[in-house]
N, C-alpha and C positions, 0 to 999 in steps of 0.2 A: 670106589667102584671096583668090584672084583676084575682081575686082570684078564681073567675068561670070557670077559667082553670088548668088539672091538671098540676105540677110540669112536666119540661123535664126527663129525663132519660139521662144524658150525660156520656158520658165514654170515652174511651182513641183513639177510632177508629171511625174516621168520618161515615164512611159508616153505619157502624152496631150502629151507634147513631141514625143516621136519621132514620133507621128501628127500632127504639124503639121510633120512634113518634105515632106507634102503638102498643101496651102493650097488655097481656092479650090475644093473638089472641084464644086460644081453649077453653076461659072462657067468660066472659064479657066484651070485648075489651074496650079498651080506646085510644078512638082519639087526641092524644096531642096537631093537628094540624089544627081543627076543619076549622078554617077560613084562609083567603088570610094573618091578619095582626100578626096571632101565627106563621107562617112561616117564615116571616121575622124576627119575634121574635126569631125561634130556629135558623135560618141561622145568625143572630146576636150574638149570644154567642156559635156559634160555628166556628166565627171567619169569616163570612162570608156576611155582612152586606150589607142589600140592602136597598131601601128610600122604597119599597112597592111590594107590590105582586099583581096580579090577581088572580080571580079564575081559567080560563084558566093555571097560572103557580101554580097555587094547585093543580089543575089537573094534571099535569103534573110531579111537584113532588111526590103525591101520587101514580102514575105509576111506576116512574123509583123506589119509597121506596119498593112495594110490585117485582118489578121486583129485590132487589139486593137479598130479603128476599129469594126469590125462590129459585136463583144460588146460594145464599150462604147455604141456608138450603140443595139444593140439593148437595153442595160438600162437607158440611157438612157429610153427610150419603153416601158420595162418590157414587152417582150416576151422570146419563148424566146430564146436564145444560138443562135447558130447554130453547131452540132456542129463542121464543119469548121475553123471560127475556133478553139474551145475548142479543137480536136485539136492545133492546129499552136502554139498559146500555151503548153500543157500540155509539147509537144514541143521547143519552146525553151528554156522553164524549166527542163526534165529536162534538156537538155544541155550547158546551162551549169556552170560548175564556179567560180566565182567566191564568194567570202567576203568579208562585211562586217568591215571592222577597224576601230575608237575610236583616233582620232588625240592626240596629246600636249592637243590642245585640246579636247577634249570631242566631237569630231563624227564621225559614220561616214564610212569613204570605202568602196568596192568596190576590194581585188585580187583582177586578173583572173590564173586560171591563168600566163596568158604574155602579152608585150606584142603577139601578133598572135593574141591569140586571141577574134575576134568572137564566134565563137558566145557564150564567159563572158559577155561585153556584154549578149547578144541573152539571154541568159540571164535578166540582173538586169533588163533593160526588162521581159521576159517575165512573172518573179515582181511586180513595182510593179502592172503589169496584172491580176492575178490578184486582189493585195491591193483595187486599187478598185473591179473589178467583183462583189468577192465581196461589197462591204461590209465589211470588215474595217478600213476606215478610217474616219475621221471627217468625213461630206461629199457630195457628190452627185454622179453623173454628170449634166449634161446636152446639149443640142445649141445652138451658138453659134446665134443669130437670124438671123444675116446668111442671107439668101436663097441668097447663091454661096457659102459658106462650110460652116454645118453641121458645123462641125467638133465631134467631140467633146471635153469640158473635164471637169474635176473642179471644184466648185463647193464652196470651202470658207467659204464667205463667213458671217457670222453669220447674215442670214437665207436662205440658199441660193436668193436669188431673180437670181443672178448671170447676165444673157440670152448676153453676148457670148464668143466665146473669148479676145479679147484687147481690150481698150478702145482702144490704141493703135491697133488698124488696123478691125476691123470696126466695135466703136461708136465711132468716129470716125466712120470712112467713111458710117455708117447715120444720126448725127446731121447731117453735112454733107452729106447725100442729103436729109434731113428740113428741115431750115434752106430748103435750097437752093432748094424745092418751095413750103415755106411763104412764099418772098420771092417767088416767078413766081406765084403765086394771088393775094398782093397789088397785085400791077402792073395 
């Protein structure tokens, strides 16, 4: 992957990975997925490989990412779903055509229809979405702390009192903001 792009953001929960192909949303965003062939690239090491993308299915991914962002931030704060979002989740799911299969090792993978067929992709992000915001898994939505961030996570933590989306970059960054402030009030 050219170095011209930032690093993915990957974590444990499909859904709420792909919505952290956009970072940063109340700050200076960053686009992880800029082009048709960084999509294929995150759908590839997220276990989801396709030979190619369009822009048409960048577009398309980029809708249903900010559509799971919404309903999961909106169940997140335990508010209604927003219709729209649900419609276009619902409408990805449906058109997906991809199937879970048990590997010789014991673990699921996803084949997809055909090896360019993003929709199946968009499909299996679509259903993972559905499973966390319906509750049907075991865990919580909530909303990362970080001020520029807010990204939504799935919080499977024993006591689901988990603040950050990723400890690595926001509570870092919010501890070494906290440190930093706490050392200039001592001076």
């Amino acid at each position: 992957m050219p170095a011209a792009f930032p690093d993915f953001r990957l974590g444990t929960v499909l859904a709420t990975s792909f919505t952290a192909t956009l970072t940063e949303r109340r700050g200076d965003s960053v686009e992880r997925i800029p082009v048709p062939q960084r999509l294929a690239d995150w759908l590839a090491v997220s276990g989801l490989a396709v030979e190619s993308c369009t822009d048409e299915q960048l577009e398309l991914a980029r809708e249903l990412r900010e559509s799971i962002h919404a309903a999961a931030t909106a169940a997140a704060l335990q508010e209604p779903l927003p219709a729209a979002a649900v419609e276009i989740i619902n409408a990805r799911s449906a058109q997906g055509q991809a199937s879970a299969v048990l590997t010789p090792d014991g673990k699921r993978r996803w084949q997809l229809n055909s090896p360019t067929a993003v929709e199946d992709a968009l499909g299996v992000i679509a259903a993972d979405a559905i499973s966390i915001i319906s509750g049907e898994r075991d865990g919580k939505l909530a909303l990362c702390a970080s001020p520029t961030c807010q990204a939504a996570f799935f919080d499977t933590s024993q006591s689901r009192t988990r603040r950050w989306c990723d400890m690595n970059t926001c509570g870092n960054r919010q501890k070494k903001a906290r440190f930093n402030a706490n050392r200039a009030a001592a001076k």
